[in-house]
PAZAPA-4460 file (N, C-alpha, C; in steps of 0.05 Angstrom, whole numbers, plus 32768, in hexadecimal, padded with zeros to 4 digits):
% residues 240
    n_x    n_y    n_z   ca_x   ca_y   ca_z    c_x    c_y    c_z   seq   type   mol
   8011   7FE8   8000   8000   8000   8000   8012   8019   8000     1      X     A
   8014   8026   7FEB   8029   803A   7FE9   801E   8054   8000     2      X     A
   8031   8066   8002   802C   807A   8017   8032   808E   8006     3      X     A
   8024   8099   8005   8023   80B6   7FF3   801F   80DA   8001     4      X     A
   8034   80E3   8002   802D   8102   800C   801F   8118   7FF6     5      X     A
   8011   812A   7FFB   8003   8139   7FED   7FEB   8145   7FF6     6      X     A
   7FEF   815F   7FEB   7FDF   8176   7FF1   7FC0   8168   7FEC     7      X     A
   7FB5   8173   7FEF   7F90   816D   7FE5   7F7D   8182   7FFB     8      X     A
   7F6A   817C   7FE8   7F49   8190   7FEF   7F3C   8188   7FF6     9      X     A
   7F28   818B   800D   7F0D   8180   8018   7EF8   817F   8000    10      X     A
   7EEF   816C   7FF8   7ECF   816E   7FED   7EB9   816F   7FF6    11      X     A
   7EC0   8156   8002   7EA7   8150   8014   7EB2   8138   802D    12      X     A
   7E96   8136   803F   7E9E   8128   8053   7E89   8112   805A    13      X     A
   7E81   80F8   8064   7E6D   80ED   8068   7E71   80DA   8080    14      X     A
   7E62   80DF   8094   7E5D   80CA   80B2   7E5D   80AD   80A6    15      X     A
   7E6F   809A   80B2   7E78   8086   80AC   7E73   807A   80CC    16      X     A
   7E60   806D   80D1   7E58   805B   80E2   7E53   8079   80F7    17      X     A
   7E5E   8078   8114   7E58   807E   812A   7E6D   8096   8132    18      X     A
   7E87   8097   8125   7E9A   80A6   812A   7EAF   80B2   8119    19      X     A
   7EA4   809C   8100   7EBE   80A1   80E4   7EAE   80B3   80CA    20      X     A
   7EC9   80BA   80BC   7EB7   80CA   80A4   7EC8   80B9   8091    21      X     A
   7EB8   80BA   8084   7EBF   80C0   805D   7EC5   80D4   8054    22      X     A
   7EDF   80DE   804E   7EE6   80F8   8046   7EF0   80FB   8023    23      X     A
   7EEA   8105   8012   7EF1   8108   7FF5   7EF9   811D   7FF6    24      X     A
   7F1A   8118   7FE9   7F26   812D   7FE3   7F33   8137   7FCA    25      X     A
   7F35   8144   7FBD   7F45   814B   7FA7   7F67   814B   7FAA    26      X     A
   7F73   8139   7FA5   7F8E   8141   7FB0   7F9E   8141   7F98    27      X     A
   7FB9   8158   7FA0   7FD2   8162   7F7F   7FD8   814E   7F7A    28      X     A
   7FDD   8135   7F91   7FF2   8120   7F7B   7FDC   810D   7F65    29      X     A
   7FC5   80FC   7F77   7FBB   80EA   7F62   7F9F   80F7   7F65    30      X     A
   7F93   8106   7F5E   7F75   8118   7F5B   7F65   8108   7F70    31      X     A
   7F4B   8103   7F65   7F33   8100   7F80   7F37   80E1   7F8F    32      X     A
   7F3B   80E6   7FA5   7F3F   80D0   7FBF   7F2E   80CD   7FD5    33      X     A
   7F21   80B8   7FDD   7F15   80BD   7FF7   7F1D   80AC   8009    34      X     A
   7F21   80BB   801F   7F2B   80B0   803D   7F16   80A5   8057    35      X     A
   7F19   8090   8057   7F0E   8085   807C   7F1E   808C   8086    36      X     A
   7F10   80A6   8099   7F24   80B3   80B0   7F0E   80A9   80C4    37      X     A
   7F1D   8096   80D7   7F14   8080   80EA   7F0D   8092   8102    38      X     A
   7EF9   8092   8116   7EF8   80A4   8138   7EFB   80BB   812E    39      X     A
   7EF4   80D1   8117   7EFE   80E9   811D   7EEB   80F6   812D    40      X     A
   7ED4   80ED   812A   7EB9   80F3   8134   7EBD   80F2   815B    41      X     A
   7ED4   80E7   8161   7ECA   80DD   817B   7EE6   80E9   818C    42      X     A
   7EE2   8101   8194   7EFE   8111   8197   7F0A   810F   81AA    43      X     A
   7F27   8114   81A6   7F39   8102   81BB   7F4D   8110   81B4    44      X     A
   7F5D   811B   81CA   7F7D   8125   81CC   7F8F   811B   81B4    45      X     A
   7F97   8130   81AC   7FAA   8126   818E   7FA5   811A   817A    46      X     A
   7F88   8118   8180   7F80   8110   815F   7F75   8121   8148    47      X     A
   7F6D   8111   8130   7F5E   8123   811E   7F4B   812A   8127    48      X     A
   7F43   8146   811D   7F33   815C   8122   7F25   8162   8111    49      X     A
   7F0D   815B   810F   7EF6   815A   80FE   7EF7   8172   80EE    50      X     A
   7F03   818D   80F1   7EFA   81AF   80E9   7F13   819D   80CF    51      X     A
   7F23   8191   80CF   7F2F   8189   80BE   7F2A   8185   80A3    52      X     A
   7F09   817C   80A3   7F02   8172   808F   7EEA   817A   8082    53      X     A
   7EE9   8194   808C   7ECF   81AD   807F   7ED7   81B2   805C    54      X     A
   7EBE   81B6   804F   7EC7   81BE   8033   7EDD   81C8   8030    55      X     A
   7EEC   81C7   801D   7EFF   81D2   800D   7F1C   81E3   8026    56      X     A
   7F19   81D8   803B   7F32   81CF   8045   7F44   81C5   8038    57      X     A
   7F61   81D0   803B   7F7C   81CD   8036   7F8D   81C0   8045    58      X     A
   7F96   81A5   8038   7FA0   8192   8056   7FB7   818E   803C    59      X     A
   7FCD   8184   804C   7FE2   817A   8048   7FE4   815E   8054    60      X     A
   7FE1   8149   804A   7FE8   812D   8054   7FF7   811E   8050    61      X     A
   7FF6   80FF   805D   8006   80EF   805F   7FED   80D5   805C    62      X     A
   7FEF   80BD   8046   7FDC   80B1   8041   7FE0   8094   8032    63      X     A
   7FD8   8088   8044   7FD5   8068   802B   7FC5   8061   801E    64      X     A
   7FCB   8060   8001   7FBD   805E   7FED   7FB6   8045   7FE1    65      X     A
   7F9D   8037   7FE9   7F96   8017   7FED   7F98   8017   7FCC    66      X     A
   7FA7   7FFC   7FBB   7FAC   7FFB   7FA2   7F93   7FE9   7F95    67      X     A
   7F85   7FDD   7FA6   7F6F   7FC9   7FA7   7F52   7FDA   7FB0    68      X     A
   7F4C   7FEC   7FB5   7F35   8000   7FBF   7F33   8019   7FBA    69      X     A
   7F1D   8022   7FCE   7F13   803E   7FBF   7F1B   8050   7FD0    70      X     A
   7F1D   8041   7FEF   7F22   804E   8005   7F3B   804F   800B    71      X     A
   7F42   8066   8016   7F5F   8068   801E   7F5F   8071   803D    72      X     A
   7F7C   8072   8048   7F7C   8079   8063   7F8F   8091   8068    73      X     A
   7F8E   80A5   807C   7F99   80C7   807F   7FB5   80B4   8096    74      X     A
   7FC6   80B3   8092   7FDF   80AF   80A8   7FE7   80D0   80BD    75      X     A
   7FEC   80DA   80AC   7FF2   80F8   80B6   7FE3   8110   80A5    76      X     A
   7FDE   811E   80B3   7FCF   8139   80A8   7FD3   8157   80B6    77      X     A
   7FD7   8167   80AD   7FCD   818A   80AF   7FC6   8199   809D    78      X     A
   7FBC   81A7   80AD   7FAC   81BD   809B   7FBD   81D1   8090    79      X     A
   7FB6   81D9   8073   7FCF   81E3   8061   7FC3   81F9   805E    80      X     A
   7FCE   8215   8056   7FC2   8225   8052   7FAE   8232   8064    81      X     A
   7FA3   8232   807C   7F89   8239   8085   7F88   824E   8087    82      X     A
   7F6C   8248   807B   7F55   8265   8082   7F50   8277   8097    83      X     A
   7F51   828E   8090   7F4D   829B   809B   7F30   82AA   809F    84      X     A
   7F16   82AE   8091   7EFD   82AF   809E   7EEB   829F   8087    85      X     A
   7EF1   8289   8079   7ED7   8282   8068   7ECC   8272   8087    86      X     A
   7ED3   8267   8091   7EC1   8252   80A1   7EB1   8263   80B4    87      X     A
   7EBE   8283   80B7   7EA9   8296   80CB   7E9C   82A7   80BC    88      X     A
   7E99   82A8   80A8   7E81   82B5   8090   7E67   82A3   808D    89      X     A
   7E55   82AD   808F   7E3D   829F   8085   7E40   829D   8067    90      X     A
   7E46   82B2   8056   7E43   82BE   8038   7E5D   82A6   8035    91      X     A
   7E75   82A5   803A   7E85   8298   8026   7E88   8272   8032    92      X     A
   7E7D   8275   804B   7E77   8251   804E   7E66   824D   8041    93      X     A
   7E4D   825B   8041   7E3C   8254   8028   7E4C   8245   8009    94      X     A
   7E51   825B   8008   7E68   8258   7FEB   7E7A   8240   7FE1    95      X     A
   7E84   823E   8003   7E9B   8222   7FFE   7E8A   8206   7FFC    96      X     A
   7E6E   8208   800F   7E5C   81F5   800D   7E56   81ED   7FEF    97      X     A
   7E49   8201   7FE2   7E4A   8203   7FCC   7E57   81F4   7FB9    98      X     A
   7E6F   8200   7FAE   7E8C   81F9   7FA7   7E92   81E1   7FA8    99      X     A
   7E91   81D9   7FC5   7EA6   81BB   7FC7   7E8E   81A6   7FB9   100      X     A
   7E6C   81AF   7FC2   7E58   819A   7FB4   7E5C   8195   7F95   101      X     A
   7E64   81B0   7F87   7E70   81AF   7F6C   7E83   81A7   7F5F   102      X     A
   7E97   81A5   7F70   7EB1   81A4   7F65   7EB2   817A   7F64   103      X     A
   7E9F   8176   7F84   7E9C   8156   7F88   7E92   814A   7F77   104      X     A
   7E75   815D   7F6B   7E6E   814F   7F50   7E79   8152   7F3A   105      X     A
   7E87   815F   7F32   7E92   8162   7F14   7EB3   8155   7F0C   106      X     A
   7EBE   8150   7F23   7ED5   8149   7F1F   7EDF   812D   7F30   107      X     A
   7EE1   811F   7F17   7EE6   80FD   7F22   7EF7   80F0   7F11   108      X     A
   7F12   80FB   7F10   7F2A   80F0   7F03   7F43   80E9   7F20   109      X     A
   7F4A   80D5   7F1E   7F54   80CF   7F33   7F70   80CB   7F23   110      X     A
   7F7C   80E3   7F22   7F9C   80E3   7F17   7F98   80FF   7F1C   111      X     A
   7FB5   8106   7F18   7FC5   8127   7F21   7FB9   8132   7F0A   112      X     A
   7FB2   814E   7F10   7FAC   8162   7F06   7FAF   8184   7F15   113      X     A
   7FCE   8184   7F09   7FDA   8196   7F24   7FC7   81AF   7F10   114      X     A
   7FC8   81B6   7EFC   7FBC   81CF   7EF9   7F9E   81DA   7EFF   115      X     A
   7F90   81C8   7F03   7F77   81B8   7F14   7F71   81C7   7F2F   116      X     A
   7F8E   81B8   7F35   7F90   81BA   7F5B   7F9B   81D3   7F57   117      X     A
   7FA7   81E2   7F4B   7FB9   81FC   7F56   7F9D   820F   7F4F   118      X     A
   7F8E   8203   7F3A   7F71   821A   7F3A   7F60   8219   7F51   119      X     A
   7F5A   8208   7F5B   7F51   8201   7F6E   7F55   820C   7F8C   120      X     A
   7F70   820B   7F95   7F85   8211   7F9E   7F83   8234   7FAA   121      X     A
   7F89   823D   7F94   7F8C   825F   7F8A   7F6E   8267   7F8F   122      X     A
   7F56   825B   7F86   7F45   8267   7F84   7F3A   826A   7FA4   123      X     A
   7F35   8252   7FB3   7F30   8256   7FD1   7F3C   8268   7FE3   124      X     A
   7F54   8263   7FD6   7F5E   8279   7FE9   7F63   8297   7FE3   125      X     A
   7F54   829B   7FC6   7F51   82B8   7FC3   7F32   82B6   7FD1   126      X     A
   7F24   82AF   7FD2   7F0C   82B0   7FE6   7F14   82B0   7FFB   127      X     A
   7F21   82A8   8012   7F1C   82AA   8026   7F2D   82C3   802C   128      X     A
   7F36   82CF   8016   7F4D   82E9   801E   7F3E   82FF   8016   129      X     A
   7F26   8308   8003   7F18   8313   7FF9   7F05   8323   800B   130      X     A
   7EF1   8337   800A   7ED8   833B   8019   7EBE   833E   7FF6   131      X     A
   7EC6   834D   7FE9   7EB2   834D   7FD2   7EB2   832E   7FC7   132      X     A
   7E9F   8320   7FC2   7EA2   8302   7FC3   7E80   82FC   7FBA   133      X     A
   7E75   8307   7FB0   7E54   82FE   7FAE   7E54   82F0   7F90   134      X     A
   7E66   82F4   7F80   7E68   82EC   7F69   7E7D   82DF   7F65   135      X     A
   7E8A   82D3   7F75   7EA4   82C4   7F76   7EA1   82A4   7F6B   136      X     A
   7E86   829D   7F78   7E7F   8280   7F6D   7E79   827A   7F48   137      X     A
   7E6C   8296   7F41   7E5F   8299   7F21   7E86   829C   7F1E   138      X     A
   7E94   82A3   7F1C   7EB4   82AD   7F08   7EBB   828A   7F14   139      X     A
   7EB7   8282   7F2E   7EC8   8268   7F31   7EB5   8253   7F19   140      X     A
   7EA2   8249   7F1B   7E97   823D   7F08   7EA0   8244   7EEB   141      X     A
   7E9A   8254   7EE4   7E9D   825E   7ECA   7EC3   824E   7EC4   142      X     A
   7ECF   825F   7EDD   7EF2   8257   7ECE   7EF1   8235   7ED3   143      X     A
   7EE0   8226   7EDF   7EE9   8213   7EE0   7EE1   8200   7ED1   144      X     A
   7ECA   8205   7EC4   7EC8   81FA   7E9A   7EE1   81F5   7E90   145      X     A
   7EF1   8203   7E96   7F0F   8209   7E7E   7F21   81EF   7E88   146      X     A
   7F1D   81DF   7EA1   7F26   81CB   7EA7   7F12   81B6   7EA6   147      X     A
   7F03   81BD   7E9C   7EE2   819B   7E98   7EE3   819E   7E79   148      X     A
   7EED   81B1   7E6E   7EEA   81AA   7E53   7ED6   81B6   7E3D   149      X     A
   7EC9   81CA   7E4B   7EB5   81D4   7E43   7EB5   81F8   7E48   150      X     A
   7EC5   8203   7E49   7EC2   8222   7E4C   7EBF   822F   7E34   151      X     A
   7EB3   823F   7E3A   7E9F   8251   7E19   7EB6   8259   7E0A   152      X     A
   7EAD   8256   7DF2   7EB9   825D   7DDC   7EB4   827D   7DDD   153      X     A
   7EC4   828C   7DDA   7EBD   82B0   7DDF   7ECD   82BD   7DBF   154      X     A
   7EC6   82AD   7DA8   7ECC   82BB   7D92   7EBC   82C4   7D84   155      X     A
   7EA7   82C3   7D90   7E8E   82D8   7D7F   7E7E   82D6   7D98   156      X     A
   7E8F   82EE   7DA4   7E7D   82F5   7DBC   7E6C   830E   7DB5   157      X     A
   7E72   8319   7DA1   7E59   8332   7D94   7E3C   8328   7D91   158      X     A
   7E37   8311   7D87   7E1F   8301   7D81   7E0D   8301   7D9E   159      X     A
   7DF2   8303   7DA1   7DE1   8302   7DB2   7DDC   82ED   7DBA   160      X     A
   7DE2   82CE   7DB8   7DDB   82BB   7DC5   7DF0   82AE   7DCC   161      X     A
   7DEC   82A0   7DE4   7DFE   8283   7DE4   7DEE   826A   7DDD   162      X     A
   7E00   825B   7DE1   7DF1   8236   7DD9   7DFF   822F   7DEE   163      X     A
   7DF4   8225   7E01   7DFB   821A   7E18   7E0D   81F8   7E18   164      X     A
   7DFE   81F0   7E07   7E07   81D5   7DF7   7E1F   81D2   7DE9   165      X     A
   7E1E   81E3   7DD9   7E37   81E6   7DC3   7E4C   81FE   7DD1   166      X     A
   7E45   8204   7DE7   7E59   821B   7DEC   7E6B   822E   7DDF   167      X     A
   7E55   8238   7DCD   7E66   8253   7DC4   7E46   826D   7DB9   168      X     A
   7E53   827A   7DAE   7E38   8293   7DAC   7E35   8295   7D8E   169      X     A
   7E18   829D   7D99   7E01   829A   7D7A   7DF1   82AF   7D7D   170      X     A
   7DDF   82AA   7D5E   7DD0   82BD   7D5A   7DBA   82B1   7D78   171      X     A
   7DA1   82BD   7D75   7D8B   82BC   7D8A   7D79   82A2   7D7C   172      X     A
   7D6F   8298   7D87   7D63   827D   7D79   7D51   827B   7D8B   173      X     A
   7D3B   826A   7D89   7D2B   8258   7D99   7D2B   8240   7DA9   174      X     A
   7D4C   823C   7D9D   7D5F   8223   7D9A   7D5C   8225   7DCB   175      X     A
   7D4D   820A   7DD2   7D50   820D   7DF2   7D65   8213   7E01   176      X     A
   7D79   8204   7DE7   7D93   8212   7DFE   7DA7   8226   7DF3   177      X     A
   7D97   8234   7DF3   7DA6   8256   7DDD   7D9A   8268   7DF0   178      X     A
   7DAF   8278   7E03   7DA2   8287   7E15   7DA2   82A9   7E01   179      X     A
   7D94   82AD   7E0A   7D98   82D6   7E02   7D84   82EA   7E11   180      X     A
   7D8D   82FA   7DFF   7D7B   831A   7E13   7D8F   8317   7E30   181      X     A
   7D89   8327   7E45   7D8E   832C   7E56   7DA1   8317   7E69   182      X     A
   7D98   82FB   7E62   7DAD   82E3   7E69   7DC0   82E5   7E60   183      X     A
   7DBE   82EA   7E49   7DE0   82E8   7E32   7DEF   82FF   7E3D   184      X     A
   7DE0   8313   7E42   7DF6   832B   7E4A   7E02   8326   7E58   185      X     A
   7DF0   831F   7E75   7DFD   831B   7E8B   7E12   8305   7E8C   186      X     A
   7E10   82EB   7E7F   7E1C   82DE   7E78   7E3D   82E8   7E6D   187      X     A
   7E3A   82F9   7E58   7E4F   8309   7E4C   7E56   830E   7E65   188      X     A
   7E5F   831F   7E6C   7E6D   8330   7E8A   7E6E   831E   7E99   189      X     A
   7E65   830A   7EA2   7E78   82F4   7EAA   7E8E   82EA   7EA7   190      X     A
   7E8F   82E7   7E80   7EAB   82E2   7E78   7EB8   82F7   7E78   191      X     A
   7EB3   830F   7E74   7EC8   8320   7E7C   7ED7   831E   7E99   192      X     A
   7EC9   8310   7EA1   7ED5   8321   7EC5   7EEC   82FE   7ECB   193      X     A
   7EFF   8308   7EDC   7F0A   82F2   7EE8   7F10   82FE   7F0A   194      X     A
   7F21   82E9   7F1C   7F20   82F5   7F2D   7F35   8311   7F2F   195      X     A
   7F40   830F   7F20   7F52   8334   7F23   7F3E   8346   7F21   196      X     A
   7F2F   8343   7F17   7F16   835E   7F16   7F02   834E   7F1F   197      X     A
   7EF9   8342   7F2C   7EEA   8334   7F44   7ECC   834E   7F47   198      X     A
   7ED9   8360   7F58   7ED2   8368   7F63   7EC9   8385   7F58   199      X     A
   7ECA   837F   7F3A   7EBB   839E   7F2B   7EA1   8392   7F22   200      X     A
   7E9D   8374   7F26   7E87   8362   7F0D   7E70   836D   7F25   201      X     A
   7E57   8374   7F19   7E41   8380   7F32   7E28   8370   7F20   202      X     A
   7E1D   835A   7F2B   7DFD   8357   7F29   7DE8   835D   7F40   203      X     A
   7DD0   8366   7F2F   7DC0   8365   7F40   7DB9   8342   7F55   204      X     A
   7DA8   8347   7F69   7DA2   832C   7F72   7D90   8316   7F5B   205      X     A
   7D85   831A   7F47   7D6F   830C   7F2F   7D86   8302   7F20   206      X     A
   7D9D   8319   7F1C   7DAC   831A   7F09   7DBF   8302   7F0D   207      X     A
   7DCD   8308   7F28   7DE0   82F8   7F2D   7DD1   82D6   7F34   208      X     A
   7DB0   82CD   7F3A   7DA4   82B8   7F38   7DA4   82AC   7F21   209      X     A
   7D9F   82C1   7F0D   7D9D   82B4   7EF0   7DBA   82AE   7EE7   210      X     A
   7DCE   82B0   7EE8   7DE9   82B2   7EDF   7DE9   8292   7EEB   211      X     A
   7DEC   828C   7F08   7DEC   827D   7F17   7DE1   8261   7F07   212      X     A
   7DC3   8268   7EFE   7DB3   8250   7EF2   7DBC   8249   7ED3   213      X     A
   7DC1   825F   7EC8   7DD5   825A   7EB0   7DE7   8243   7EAC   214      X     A
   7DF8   824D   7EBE   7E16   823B   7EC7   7E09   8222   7EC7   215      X     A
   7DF8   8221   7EE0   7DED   8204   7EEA   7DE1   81F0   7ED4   216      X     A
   7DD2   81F4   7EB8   7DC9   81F0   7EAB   7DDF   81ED   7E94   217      X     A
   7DF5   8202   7E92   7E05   81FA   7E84   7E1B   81E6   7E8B   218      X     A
   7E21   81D6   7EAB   7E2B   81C1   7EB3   7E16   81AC   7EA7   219      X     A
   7DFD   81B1   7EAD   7DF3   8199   7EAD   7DF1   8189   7E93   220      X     A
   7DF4   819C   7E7B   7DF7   8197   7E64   7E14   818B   7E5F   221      X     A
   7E2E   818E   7E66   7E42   8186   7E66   7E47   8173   7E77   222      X     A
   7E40   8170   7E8D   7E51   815B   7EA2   7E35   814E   7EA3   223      X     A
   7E39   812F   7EA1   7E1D   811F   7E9E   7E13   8115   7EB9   224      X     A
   7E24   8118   7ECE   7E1E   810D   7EEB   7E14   8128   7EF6   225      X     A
   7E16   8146   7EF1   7E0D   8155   7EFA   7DF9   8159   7F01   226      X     A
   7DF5   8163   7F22   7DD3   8166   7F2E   7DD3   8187   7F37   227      X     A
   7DB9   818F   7F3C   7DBE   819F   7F50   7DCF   81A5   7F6D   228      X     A
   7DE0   81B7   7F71   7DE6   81AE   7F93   7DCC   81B3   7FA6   229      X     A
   7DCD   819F   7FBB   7DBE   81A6   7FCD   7DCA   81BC   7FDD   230      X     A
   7DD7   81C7   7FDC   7DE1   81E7   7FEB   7DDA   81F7   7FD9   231      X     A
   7DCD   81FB   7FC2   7DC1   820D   7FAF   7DAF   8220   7FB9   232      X     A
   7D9C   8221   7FC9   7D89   8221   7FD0   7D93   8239   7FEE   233      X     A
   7DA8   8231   8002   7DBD   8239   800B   7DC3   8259   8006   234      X     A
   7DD1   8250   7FF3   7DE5   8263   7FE0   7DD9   8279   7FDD   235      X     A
   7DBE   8274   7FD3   7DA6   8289   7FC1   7DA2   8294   7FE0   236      X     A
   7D97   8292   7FF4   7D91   829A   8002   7DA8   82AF   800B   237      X     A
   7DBC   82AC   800A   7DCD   82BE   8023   7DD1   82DA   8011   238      X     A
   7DCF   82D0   7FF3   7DD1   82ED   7FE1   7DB3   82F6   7FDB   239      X     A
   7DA1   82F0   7FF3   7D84   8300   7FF2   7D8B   831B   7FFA   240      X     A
***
């Protein structure tokens, strides 16, 4: 059972009997991994510490990687990088809730993908360093098409529609998944914005919902396991 060190990301976490979790993580060396972390639930001097394993946490570990299974085991661990207020924000735990439900569903290659992880990486922790952040999730989605394989074509971004399907822009059609009028705009100025100018992109609350359901609709068309997140619902609320 080889022993492998490497950085990785919280996805998600799940109660495993009475005391243990199931933890999925995205990690730099071999991509998505999940760990039986045994008693973390049941706390005890010097051990793992459950805050460990909140969304999109930054751990640095130490780990055996079962060559026969799905499950693996954490030998040594700390927290890499930590945060400094997403976990005491309502607005950006929301967000990471969010995020990590997305990132769990859309990405299931279990090999390195350092450019992946360094987006990944970079992007959390320009959130938790940030305060303008209400539109941080619409620019993170959007840049992270460009690693699923699917980010808009923007060579005839003059044209009034998109095709959600075919990802790139058209005339206006009837065509269901040809967005325009007021979607498309807003849509447009999405791709303009990244996070260096973050914080000039301004929707209204309708505005920034519809952008939101765009995206969502445009995953679901590309990634075939894609659902709604159940933190959707969440999200919408805290930007009432």
């Amino acid at each position: 059972m080889p022993i492998i060190s490497t950085n990785a990301i919280v996805l998600s976490s799940l109660k495993f009997g009475d005391t243990s979790l199931i933890v999925k993580c995205f990690t730099q060396q071999e991509g998505l991994k999940s760990y039986l972390v045994r008693g973390v639930l049941k706390p005890k001097k010097g051990g793992l510490k459950v805050a460990y394993f909140q969304p999109l946490t930054q751990l640095k570990i130490v780990a055996n990687h079962n060559t026969k299974g799905t499950l693996h085991t954490i030998k040594e661990i700390q927290v890499y990088n930590p945060y400094q207020s997403i976990y005491q924000d309502v607005v950006k735990q929301s967000i990471a809730f969010f995020l990590s439900e997305v990132v769990s569903n859309v990405i299931q290659e279990e090999e390195e993908n350092d450019a992946l992880y360094e987006f990944l990486e970079t992007s959390f922790t320009w959130l938790d360093s940030h305060e303008k952040i209400a539109n941080f999730h619409l620019v993170f989605l959007l840049n992270l098409t460009s690693f699923l394989g699917f980010f808009p074509d923007t060579s005839d971004t003059e044209k009034q529609g998109f095709h959600l399907l075919d990802g790139f822009f058209t005339d206006p059609s009837y065509d269901k998944n040809v967005i325009s009028g007021n979607e498309c705009v807003q849509f447009k100025k999405l791709l303009e914005t990244n996070f260096e100018n973050l914080e000039s992109l301004t929707f209204t609350k309708s505005e920034r919902q519809m952008v939101l359901q765009t995206l969502i609709t445009y995953y679901k068309l590309h990634v075939d396991s894609f659902r709604n997140p159940k933190s959707l619902d969440v999200l919408e609320a805290v930007f009432c």
